[in-house]
PAZAPA-4460 file (N, C-alpha, C; in steps of 0.05 Angstrom, whole numbers, plus 32768, in hexadecimal, padded with zeros to 4 digits):
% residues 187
    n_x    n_y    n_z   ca_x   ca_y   ca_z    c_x    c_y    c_z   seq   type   mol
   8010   7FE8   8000   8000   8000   8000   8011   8019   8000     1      X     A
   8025   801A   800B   8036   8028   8013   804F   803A   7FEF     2      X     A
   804A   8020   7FE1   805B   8027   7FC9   8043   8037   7FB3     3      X     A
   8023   8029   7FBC   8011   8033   7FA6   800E   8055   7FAD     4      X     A
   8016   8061   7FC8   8012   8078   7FD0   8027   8081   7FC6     5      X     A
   803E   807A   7FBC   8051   8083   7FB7   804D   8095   7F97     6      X     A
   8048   8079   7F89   8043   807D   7F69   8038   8094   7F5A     7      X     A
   8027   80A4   7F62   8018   80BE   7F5E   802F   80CA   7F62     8      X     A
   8039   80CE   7F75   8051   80DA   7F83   8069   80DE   7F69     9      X     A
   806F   80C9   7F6B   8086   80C2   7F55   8080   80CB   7F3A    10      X     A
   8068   80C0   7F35   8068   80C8   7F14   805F   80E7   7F16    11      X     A
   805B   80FE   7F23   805D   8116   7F23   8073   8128   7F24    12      X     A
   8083   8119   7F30   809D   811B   7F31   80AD   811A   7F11    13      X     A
   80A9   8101   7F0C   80B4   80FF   7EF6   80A9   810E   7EDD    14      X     A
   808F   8112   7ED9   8083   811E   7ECD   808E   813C   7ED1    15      X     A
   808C   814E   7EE7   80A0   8168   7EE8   80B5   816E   7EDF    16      X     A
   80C4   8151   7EE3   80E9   8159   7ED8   80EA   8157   7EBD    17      X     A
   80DC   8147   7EAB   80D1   8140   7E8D   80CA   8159   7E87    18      X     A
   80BB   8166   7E8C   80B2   817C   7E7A   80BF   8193   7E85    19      X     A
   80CD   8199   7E98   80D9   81AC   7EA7   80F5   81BA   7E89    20      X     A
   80F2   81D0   7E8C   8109   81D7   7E6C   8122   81D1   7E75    21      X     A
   812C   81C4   7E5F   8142   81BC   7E6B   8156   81D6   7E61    22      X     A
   8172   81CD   7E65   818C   81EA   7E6C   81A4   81D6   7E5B    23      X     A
   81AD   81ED   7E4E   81C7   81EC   7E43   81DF   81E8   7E53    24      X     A
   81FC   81DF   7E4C   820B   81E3   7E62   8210   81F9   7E71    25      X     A
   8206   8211   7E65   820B   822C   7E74   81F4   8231   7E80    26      X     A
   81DA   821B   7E85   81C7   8224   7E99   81B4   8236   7E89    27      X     A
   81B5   8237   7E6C   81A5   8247   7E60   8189   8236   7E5C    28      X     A
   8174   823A   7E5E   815E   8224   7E5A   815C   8229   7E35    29      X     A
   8156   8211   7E27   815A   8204   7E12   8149   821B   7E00    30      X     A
   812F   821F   7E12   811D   8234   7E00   812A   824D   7DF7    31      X     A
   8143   8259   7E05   814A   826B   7E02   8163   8271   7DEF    32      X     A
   816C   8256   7DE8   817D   8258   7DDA   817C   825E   7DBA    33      X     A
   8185   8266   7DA5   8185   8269   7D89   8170   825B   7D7F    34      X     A
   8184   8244   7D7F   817D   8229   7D71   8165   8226   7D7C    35      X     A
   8156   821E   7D90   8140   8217   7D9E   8125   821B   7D8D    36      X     A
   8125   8237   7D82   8114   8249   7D7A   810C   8237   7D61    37      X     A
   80F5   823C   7D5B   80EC   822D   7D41   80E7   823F   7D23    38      X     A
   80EC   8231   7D15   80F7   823B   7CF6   80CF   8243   7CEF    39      X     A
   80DD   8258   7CE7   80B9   8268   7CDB   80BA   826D   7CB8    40      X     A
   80A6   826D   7CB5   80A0   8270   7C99   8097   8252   7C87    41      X     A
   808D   8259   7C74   8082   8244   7C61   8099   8230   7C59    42      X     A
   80AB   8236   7C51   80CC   822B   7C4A   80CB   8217   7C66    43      X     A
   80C6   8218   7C79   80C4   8207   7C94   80B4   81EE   7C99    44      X     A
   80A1   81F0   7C8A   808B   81E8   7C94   808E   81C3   7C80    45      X     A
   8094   81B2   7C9A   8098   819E   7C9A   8084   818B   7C7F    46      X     A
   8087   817F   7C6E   806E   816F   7C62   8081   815A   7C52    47      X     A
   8087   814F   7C59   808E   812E   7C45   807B   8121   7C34    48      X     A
   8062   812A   7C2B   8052   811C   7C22   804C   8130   7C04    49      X     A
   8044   8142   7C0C   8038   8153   7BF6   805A   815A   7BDB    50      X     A
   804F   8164   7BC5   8062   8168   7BB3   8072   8182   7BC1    51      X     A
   8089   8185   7BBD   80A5   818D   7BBF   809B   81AA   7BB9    52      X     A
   809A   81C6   7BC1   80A2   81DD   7BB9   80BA   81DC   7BA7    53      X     A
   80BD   81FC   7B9D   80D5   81FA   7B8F   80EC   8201   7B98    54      X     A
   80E6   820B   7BB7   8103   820E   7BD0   8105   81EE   7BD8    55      X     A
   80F4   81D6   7BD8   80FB   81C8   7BE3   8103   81B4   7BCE    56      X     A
   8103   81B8   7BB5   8109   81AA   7BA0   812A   81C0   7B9A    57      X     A
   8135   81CC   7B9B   8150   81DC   7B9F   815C   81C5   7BA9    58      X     A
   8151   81CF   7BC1   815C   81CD   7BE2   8169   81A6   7BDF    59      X     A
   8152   819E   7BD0   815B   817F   7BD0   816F   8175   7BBC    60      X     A
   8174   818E   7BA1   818D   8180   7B8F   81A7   8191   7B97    61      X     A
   81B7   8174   7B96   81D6   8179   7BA2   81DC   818C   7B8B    62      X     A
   81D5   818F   7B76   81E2   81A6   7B60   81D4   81C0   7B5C    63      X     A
   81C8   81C3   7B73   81BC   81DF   7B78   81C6   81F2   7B99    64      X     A
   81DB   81E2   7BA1   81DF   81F0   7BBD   81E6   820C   7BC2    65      X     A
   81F1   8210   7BA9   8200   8235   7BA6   81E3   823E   7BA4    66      X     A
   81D4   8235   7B99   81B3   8248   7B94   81A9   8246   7BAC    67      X     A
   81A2   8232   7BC4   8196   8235   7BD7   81A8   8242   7BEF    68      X     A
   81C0   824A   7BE5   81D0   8256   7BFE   81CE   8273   7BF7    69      X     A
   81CE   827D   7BDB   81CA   8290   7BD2   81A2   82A2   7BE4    70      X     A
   8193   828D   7BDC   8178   8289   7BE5   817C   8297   7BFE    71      X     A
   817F   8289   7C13   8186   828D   7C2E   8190   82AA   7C39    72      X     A
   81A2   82A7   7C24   81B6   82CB   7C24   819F   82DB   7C21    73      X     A
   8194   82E2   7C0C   8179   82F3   7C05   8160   82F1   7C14    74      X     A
   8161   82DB   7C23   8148   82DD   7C33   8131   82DA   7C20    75      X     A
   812D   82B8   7C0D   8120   82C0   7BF2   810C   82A5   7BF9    76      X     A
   811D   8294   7C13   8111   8276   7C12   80F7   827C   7C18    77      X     A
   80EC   8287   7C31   80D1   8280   7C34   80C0   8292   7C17    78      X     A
   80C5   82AD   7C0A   80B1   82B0   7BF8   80AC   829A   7BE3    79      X     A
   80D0   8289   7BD7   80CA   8279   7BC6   80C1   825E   7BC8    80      X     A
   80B9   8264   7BEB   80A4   823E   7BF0   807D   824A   7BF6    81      X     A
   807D   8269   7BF0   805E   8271   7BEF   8050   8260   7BD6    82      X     A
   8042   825E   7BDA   802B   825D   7BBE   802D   8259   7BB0    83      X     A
   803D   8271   7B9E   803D   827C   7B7F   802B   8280   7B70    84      X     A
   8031   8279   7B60   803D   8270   7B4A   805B   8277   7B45    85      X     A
   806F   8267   7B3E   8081   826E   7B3B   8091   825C   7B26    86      X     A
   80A2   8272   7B11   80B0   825C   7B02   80CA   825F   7B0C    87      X     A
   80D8   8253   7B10   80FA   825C   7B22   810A   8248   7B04    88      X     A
   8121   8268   7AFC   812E   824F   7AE8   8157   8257   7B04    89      X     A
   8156   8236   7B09   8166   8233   7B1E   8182   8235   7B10    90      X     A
   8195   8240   7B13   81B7   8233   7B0F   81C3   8222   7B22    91      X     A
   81D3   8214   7B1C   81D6   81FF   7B1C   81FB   8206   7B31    92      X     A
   8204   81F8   7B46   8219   81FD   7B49   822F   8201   7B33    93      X     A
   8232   81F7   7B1C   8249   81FB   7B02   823D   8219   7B01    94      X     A
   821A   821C   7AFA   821A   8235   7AF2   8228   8253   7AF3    95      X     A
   822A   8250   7B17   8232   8263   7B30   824E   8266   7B2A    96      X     A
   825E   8243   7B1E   8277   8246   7B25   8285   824C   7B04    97      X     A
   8274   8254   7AF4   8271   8268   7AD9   827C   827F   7AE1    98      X     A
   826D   8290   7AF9   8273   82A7   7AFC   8286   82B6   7AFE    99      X     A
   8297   82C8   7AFE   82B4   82D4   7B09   82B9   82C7   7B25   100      X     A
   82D4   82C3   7B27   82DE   82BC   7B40   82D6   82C5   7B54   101      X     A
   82CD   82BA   7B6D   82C9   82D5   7B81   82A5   82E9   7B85   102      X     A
   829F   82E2   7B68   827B   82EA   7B6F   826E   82E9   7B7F   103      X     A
   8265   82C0   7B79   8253   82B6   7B90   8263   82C5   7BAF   104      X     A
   8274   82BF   7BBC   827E   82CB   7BD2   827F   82E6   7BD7   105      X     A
   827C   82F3   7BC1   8276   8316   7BC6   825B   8319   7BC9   106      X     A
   8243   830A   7BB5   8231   830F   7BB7   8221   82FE   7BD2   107      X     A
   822D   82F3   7BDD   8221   82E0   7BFD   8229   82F7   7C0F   108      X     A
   8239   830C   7C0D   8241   8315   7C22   821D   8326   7C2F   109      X     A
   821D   8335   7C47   8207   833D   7C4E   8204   8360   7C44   110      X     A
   8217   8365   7C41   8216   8384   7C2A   820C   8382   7C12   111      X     A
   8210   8371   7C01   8208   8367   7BE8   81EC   8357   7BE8   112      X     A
   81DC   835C   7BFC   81C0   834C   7BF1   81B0   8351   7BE9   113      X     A
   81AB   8368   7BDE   8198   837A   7BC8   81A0   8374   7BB0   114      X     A
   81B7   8377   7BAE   81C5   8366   7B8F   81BF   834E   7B8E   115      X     A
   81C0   8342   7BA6   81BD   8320   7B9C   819C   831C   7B99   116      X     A
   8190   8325   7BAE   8177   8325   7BAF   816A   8325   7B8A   117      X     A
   8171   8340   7B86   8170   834B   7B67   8176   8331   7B57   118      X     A
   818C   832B   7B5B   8193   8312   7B46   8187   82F9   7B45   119      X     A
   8179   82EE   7B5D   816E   82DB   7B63   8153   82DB   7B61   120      X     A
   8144   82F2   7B5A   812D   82FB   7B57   812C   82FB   7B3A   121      X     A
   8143   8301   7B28   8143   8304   7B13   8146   82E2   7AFE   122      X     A
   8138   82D4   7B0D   813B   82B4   7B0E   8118   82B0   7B0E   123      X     A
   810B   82BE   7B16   80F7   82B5   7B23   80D8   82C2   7B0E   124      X     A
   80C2   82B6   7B0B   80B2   82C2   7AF8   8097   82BC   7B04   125      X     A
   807E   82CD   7B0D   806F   82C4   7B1D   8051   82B3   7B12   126      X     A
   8056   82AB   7B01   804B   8292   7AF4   805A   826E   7AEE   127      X     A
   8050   8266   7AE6   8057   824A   7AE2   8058   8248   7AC2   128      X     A
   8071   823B   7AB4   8073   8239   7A98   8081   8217   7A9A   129      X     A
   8072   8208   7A88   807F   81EA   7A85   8094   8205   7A6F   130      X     A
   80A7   81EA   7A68   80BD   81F2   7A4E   80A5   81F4   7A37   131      X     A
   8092   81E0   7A2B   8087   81E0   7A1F   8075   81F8   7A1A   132      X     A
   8074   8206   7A2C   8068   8226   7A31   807B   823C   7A30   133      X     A
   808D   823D   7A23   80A4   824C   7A1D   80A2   8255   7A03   134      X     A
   80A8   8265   79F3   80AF   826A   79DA   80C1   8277   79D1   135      X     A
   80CB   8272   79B4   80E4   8284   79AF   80DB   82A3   79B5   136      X     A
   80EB   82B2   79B9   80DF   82D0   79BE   80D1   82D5   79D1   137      X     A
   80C3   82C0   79E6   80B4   82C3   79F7   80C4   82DE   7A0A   138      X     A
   80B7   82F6   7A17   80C8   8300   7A28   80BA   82FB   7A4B   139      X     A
   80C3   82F6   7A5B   80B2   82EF   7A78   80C1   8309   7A87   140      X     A
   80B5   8310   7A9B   80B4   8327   7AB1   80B8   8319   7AC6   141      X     A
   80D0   8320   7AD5   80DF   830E   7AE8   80DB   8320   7AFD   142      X     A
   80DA   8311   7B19   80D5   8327   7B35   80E7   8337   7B34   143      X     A
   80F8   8341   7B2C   810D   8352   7B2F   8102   836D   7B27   144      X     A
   80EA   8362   7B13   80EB   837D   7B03   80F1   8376   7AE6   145      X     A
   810B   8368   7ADB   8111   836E   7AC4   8100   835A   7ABB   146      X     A
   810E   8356   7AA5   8102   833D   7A92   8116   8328   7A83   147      X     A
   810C   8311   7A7C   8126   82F8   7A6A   8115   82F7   7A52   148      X     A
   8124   82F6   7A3D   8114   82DD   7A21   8124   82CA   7A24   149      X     A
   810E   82BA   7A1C   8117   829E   7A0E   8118   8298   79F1   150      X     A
   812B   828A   79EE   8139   827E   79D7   812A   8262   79D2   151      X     A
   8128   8258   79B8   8126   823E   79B4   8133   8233   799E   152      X     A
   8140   8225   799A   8151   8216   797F   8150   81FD   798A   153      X     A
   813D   81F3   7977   813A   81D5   797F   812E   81C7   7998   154      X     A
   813A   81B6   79A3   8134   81B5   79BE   813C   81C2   79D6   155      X     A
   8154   81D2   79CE   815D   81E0   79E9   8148   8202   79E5   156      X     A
   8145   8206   7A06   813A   8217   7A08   814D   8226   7A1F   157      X     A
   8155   8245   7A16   8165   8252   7A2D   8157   826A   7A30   158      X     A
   8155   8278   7A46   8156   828F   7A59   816D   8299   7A5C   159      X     A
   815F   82B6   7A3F   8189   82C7   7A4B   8195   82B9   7A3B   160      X     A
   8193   82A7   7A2F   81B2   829A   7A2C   81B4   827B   7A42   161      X     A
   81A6   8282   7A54   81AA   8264   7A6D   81A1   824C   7A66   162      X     A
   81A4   8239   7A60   819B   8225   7A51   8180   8214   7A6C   163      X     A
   816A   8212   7A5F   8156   81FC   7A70   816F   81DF   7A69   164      X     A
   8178   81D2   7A80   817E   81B2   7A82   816F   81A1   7A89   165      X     A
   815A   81B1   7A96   8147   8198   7AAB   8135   81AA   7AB9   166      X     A
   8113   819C   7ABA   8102   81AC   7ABC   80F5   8194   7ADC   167      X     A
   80ED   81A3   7AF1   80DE   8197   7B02   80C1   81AB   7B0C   168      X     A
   80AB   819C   7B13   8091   819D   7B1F   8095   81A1   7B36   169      X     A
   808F   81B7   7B4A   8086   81C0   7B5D   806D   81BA   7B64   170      X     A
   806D   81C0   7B7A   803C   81C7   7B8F   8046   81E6   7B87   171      X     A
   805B   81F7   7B83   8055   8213   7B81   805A   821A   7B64   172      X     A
   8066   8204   7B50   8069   8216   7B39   8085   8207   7B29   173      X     A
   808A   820E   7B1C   80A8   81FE   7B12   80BE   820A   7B10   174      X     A
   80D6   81F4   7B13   80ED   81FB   7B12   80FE   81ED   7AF8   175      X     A
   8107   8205   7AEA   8115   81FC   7AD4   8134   8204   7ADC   176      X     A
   8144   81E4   7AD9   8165   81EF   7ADA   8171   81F5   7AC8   177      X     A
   8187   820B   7ACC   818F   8217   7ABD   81AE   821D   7ABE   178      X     A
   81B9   8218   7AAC   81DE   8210   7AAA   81EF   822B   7AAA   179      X     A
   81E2   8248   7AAA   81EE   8259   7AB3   81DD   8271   7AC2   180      X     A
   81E9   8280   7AD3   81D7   8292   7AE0   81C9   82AF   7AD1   181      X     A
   81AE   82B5   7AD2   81AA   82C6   7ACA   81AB   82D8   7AD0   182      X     A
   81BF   82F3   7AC5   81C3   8313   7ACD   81B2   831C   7ACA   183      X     A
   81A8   832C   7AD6   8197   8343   7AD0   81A6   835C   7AC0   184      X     A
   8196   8367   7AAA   81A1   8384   7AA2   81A8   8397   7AB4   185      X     A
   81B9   83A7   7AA9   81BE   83B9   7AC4   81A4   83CF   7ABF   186      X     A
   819C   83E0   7ADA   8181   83F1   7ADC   8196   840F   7AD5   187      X     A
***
């Protein structure tokens, strides 16, 4: 009788120290630390089931990591996991490493993210186009502001000059890859 009086006892106990916040080695409680804090925005938002955005379709090819670090820099991930419509034509790590020596790393720095911003916007078109919805002379209006034509000869289709290699389906819109990065005109 003596141990069943106990049990209530015990498991409140244990139940307190379980949910009680726990502390870093410097005694900081866990909630308060950086890391602790939970990641906000659409770009966050956990789903293994439903089709891939076009941040989470990036995010998943190993030959797109300069674009999603670039992403990150600009603060571009959560608009480009909204809704859309969106056509994103992506470069490709070779693309980036096309560039002058030293770019990508000038343009990651945090002084430079209106430029990058600009440039990475200038990727982006707020509709959805298969390739098959492309045309020679087509011209599209890119978030930046400016604008790309497309080219067609044959089967290759380029932006600018950037060649489509490979086209994927989004839930927000498509992503067409692309073998060099697109400049924007200067304003």
């Amino acid at each position: 009788m003596h141990l069943r009086s106990l049990s209530p006892v015990l498991f409140a106990t244990v139940f307190v120290i379980a949910c009680a916040p726990q502390s870093d080695e410097q005694g900081v409680p866990a909630a308060a630390t950086p890391d602790a804090s939970p990641a906000v925005g659409q770009a966050n938002v956990q789903d293994d089931e439903s089709q891939k955005d076009v941040v989470k379709i990036a995010v998943g090819s190993a030959d797109h990591t300069t674009l999603v670090a670039a992403l990150k820099a600009a603060d571009l991930v959560n608009a480009l996991a909204n809704a859309g419509p969106f056509t994103v034509f992506a470069p490709t790590n070779a693309a980036f490493d096309k560039l002058p020596k030293g770019t990508v790393d000038d343009l990651l720095k945090p002084e430079n993210v209106d430029k990058l911003r600009g440039i990475l916007q200038h990727h982006v078109t707020t509709s959805v186009y298969d390739v098959a919805d492309l045309t020679d002379g087509m011209t599209l209006s890119m978030a930046d502001g400016g604008s790309v034509t497309i080219k067609k000869s044959g089967s290759d289709v380029t932006v600018d000059g950037a060649k489509i290699v490979a086209s994927v389906r989004g839930s927000n819109g498509m992503v067409h890859v692309v073998d060099a990065v697109v400049v924007p005109v200067a304003k």
